[in-house]
ZABAKOL-398173 format. One line per 2 residues: number of its first residue (from 1); their letters; for each residue x, y, z of C-alpha. Coordinates in steps of 0.2 Angstrom, whole numbers, plus 5000, padded with zeros to 4 digits. Layout:
N
NUM = a = X/Y/Z | ...
END
This chain:
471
1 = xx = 4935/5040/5088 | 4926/5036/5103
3 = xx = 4931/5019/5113 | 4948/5018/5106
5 = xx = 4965/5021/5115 | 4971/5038/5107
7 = xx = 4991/5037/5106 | 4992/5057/5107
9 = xx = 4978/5062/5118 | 4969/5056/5135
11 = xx = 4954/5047/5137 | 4945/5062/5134
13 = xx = 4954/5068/5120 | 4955/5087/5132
15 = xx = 4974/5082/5135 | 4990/5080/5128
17 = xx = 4998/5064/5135 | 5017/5069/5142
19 = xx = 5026/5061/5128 | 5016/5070/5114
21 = xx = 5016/5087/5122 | 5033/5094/5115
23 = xx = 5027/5087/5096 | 5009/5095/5100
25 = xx = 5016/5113/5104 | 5028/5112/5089
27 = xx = 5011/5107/5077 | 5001/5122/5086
29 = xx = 5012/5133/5078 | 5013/5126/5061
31 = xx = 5004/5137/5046 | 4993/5126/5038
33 = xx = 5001/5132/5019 | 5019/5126/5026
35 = xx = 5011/5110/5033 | 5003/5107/5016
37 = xx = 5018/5110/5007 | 5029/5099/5016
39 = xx = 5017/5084/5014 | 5018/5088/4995
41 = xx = 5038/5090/4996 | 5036/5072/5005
43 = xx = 5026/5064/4990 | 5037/5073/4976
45 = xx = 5053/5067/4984 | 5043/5048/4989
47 = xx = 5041/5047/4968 | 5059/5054/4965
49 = xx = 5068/5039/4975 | 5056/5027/4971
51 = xx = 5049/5021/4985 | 5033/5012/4980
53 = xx = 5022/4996/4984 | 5011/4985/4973
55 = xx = 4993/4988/4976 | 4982/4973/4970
57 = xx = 4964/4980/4963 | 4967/5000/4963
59 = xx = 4961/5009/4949 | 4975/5019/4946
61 = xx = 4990/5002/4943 | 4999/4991/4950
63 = xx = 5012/5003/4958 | 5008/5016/4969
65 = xx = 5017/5028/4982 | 5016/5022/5001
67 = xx = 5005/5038/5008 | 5017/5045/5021
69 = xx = 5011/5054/5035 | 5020/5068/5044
71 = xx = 5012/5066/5061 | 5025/5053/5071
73 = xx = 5020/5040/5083 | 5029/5041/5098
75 = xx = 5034/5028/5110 | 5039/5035/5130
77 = xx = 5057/5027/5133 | 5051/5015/5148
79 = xx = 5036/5008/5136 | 5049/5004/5123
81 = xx = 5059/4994/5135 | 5042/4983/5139
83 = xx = 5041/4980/5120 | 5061/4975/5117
85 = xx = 5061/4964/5132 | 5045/4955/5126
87 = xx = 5051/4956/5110 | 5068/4947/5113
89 = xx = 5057/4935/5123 | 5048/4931/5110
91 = xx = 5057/4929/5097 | 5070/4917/5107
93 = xx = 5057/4905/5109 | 5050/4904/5090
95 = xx = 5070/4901/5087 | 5071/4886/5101
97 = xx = 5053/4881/5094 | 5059/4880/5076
99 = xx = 5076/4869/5079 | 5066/4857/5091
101 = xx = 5056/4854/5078 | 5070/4850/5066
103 = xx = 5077/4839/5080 | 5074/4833/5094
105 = xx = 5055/4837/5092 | 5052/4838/5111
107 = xx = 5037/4849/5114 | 5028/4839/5101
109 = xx = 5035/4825/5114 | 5028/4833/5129
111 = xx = 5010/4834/5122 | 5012/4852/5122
113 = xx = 5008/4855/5102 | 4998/4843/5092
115 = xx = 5011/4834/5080 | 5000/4837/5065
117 = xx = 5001/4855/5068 | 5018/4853/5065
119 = xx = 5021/4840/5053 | 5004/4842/5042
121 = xx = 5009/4861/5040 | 5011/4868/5022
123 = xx = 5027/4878/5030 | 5036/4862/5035
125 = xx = 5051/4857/5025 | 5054/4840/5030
127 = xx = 5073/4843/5021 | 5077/4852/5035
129 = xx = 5075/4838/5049 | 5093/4835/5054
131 = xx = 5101/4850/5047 | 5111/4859/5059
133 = xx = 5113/4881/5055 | 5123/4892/5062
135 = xx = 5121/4897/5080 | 5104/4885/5080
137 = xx = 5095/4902/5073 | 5084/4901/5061
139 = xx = 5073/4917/5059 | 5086/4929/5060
141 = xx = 5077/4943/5053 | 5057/4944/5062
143 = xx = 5046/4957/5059 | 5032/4955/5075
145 = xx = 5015/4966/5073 | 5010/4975/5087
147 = xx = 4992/4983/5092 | 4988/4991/5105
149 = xx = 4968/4989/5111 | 4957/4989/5126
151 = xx = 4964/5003/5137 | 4982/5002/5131
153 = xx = 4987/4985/5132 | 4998/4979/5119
155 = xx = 4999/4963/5110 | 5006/4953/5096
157 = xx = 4995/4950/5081 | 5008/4941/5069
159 = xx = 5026/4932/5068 | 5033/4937/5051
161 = xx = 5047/4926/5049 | 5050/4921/5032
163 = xx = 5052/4936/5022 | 5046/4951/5031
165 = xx = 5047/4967/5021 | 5046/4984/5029
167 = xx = 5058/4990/5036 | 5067/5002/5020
169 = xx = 5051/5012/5023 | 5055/5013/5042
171 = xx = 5073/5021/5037 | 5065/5033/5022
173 = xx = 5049/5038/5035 | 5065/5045/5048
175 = xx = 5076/5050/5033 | 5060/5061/5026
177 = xx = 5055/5069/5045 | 5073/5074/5048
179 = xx = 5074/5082/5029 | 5057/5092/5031
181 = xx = 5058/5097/5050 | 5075/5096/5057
183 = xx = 5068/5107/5073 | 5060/5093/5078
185 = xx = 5074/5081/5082 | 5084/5096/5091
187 = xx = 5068/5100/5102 | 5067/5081/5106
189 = xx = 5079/5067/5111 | 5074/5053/5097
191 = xx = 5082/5038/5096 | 5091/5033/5080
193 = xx = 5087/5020/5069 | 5099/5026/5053
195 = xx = 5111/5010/5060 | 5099/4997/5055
197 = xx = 5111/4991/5040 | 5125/4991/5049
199 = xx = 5117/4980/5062 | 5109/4968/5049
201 = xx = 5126/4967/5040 | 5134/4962/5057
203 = xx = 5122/4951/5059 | 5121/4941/5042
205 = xx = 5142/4941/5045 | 5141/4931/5061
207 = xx = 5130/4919/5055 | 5143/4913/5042
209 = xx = 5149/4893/5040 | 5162/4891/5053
211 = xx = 5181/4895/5048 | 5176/4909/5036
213 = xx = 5181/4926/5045 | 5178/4939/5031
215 = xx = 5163/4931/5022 | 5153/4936/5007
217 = xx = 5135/4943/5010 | 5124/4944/4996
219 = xx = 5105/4949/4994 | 5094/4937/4984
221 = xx = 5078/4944/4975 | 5066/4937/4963
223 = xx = 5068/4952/4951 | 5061/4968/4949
225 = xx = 5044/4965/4945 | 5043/4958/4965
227 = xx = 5032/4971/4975 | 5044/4974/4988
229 = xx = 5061/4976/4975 | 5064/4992/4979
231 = xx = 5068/4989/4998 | 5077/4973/4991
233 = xx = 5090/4986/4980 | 5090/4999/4996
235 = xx = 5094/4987/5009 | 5109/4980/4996
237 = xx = 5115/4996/4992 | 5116/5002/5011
239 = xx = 5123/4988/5017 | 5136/4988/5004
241 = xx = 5134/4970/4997 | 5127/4963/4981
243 = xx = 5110/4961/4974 | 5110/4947/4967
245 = xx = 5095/4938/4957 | 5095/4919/4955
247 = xx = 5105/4917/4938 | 5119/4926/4946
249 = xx = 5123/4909/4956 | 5128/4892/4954
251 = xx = 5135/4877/4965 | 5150/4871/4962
253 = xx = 5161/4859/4971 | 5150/4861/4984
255 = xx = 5148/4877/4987 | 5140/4893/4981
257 = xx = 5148/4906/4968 | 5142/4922/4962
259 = xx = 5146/4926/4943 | 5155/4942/4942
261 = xx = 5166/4953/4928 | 5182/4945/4938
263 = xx = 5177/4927/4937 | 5166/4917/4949
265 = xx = 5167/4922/4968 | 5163/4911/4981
267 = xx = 5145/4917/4990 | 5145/4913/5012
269 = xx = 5130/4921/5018 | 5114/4923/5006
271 = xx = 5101/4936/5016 | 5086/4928/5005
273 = xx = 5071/4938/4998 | 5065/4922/4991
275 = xx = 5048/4910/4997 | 5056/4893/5000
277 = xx = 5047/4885/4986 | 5056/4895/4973
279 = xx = 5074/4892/4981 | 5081/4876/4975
281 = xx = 5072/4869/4957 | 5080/4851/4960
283 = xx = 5071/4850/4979 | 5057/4861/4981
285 = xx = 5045/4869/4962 | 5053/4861/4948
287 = xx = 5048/4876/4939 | 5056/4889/4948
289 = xx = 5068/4899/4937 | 5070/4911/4954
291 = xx = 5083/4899/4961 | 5099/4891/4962
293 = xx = 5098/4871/4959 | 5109/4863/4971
295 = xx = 5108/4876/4984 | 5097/4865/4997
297 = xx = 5115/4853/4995 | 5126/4866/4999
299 = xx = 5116/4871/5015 | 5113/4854/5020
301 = xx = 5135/4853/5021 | 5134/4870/5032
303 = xx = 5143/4881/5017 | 5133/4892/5015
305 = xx = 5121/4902/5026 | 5103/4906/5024
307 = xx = 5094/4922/5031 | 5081/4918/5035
309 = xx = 5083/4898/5037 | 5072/4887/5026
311 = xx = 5057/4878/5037 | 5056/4896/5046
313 = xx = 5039/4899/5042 | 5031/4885/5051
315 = xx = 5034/4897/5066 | 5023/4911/5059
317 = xx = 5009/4900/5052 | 4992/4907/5059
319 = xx = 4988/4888/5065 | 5004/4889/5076
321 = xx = 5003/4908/5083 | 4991/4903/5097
323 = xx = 5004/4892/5106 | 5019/4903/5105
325 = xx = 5014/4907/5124 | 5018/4890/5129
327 = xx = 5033/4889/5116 | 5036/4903/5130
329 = xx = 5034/4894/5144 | 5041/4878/5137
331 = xx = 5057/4883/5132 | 5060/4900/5144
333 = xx = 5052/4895/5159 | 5046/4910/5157
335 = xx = 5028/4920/5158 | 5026/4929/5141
337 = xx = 5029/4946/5142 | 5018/4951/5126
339 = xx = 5002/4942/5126 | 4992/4936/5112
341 = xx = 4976/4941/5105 | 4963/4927/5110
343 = xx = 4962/4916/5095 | 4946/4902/5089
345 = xx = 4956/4889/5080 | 4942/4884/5068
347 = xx = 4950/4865/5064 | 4945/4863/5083
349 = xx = 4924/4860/5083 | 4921/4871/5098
351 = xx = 4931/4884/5091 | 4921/4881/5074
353 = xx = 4904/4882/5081 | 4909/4898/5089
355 = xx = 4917/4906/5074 | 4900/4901/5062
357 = xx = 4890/4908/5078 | 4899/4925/5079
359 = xx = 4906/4928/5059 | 4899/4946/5060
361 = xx = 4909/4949/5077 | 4925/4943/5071
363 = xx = 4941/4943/5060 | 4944/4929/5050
365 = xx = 4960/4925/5045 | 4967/4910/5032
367 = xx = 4982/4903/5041 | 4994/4906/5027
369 = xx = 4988/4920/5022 | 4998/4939/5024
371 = xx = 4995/4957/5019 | 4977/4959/5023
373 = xx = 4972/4946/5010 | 4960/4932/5012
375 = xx = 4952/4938/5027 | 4936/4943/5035
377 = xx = 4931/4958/5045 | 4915/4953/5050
379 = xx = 4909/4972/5056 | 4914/4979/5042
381 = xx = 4908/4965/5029 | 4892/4964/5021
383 = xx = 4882/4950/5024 | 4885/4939/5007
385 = xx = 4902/4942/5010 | 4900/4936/5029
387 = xx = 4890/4919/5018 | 4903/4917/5007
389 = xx = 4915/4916/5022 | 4904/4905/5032
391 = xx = 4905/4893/5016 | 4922/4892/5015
393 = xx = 4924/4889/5034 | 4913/4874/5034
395 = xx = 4922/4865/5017 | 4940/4869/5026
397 = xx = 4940/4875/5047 | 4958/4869/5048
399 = xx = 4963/4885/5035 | 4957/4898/5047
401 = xx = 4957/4904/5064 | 4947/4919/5070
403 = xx = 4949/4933/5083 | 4941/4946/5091
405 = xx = 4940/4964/5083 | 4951/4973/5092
407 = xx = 4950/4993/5095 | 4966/4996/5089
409 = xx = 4974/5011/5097 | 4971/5027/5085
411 = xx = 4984/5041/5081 | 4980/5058/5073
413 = xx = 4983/5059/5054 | 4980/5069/5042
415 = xx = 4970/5068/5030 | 4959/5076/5015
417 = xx = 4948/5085/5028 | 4960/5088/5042
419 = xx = 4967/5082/5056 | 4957/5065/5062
421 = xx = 4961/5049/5070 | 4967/5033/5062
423 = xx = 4970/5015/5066 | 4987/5010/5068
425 = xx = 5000/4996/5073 | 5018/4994/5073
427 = xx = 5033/4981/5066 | 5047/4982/5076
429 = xx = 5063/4972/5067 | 5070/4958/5077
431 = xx = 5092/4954/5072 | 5097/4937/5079
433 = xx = 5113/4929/5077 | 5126/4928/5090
435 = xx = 5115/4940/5102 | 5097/4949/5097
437 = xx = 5097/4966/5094 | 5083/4979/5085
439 = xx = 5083/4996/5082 | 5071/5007/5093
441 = xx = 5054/5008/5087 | 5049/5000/5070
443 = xx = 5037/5004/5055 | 5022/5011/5060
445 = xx = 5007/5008/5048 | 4992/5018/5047
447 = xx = 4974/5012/5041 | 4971/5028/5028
449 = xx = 4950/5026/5027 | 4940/5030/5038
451 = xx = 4936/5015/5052 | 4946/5006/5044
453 = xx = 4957/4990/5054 | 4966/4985/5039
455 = xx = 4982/4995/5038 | 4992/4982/5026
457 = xx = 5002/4994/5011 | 4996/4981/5001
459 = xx = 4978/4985/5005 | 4982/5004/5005
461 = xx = 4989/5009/5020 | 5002/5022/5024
463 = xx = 5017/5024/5036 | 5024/5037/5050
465 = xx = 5038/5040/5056 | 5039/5030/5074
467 = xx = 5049/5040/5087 | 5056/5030/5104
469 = xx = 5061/5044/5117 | 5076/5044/5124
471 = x = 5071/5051/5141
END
């Protein structure tokens, strides 16, 4: 693919750029059967552990396997440290963003963000004004998209901080490389990333109510039938807590048990797979049967700690992404480190007129919307799709905002006819509690057709295995 940076080759696509070299000789003298095997081997042993994603609209179900592709994207080690220190940065500022906004309310003070960005958001939980959590933290567990565009910049495309899925298919990607080709990882130095639960549990412990030294962690999930269960039953079972659904708990005398074949245990920490609305029937949807009533009571009395923090998702609303650089600045003093990709607000008029001017030229994205749905890629739309767009932008511009295509940076695939290039991005996996930590590299998803931008797994994307260097 002309015009886009190329992860593993140069400019010109003649040479191997340094980091790919080893992994590029290794390929060379691959036969294609063994190749073609192995990716077979991958997708029977996928099926066998389960490891699927719902896929809204395919022809062939609901549930499908994530494609997995056995080419890795590697990261040089000095590139990796850009990313974690921007990605610390970052994510320390949506935390002091999201507790000044509960409090004291000072860059809405400041003139910095308009107050009805804030307070007119669908993600704001008034409930939470006052309420003080652990450690002030409230997204403790961020999954930030990367891109790569233009001659190898990168930048952030999104702040997932309610519930970000992912990163089970992270694990099973390195768990599956390291199975099929255990040559590669002694002919290279890769950083490990089979510590993940262990740092996610140590995590979810220090954030527990103050005075509680050995707490209880549990996993809350709305059920099987949820797209992403099957990470929700990994991540339990490799962290060693329990899953827990809803039913399994109730409030009582203030605080939160978990029913169990010995009698009712007392629940500390609650890492929640669960949108806010369905969390506490007496507060939030009446009609939730997905939560425990009461539960807002509990937290509100600091008893029990939530992962991630209810209120956390006004910080990832599309409307508020374009001012986390001067969440940056405000709070950090800091120049961001990561920039953003420029972004139209369409609820401004400029930024309206320029978006209906130049549908065809950009992406168009709902505010609340996530996993490639409810958008707009203008160059790849046709043109009553681009008016349909144009309709629904004019009867509600505050529910979008609109970028530039980006030439994401490509990686070599494979794919029915070969070897080709693909778009990709990548979500590293933020930890904050009492310090921020992540594990090197992230989930790197891969737009399967051909000039394709959307890589979502929810819109048929697939995954690779993401290798940071150690040297």
């Amino acid at each position: 693919m002309a015009g886009f940076f190329n992860e593993m080759f140069d400019e010109g696509g003649a040479k191997t750029r340094t980091h790919y070299q080893g992994f590029d000789r290794w390929l060379s003298e691959q036969p294609a059967d063994i190749v073609a095997r192995k990716r077979v081997e991958a997708d029977l042993m996928f099926r066998r552990v389960g490891i699927t994603f719902a896929v809204y609209g395919s022809e062939a179900g609901t549930e499908r396997l994530i494609p997995f592709d056995i080419i890795p994207r590697i990261i040089p080690a000095a590139e990796w440290e850009t990313l974690k220190q921007g990605l610390r940065q970052r994510v320390q500022a949506l935390n002091l963003f999201i507790h000044d906004i509960y409090h004291e309310q000072n860059i809405v003070r400041a003139g910095v963000m308009p107050a009805e960005q804030v307070f007119r958001n669908a993600q704001y939980r008034p409930e939470m004004q006052g309420i003080t959590v652990p450690s002030d933290i409230y997204a403790h567990i961020a999954g930030i998209d990367i891109v790569r565009a233009g001659a190898g910049e990168f930048y952030v495309l999104e702040d997932n901080l309610r519930v970000p899925s992912g990163v089970s298919y992270m694990l099973e990607d390195r768990k599956m490389m390291m199975r099929l080709f255990p040559e590669l990882f002694a002919r290279h130095k890769v950083a490990p990333v089979a510590h993940y639960p262990d740092l996610l549990l140590d995590m979810l412990r220090s954030v527990a109510p103050q005075g509680v030294d050995d707490p209880t962690v549990v996993l809350m999930t709305p059920g099987m039938y949820n797209s992403a269960y099957f990470e929700h039953a990994f991540l339990a079972q490799q962290m060693g807590i329990e899953l827990v659904e809803g039913q399994d708990l109730f409030v009582d005398d203030g605080y939160v048990f978990m029913r169990t074949t010995r009698g009712p245990k007392r629940v500390d920490v609650i890492y929640r797979r669960i949108d806010d609305d369905f969390l506490d029937p007496l507060v939030f949807r009446a009609d939730s049967s997905l939560g425990v009533p009461g539960l807002l009571s509990v937290y509100r009395a600091g008893r029990v700690a939530l992962a991630n923090a209810i209120g956390t998702g006004v910080a990832d609303d599309k409307s508020i992404y374009p001012f986390v650089p001067e969440m940056i600045r405000f709070y950090l003093s800091e120049e961001p480190i990561l920039n953003n990709v420029p972004t139209w607000q369409c609820r401004k008029k400029e930024d309206l007129q320029y978006t209906l001017d130049h549908l065809e030229q950009l992406v168009v994205k709902e505010v609340h919307g996530a996993g490639g749905y409810g958008m707009l890629v203008g160059p790849a739309s046709s043109r009553a799709e681009i008016e349909d767009f144009r309709r629904r932008l004019i009867a509600k511009p505050d529910g979008y905002i609109a970028q530039p295509t980006l030439a994401l940076s490509v990686c070599p695939t494979y794919v029915e006819s070969g070897i080709a290039p693909r778009h990709i991005d990548l979500r590293p996996f933020v930890l904050s509690g009492k310090t921020v930590t992540m594990v090197p590299g992230g989930l790197t998803r891969v737009a399967l057709k051909e000039g394709s931008l959307v890589v979502s797994s929810s819109q048929g994307g697939g995954t690779k295995d993401t290798w940071v260097l150690e040297r």
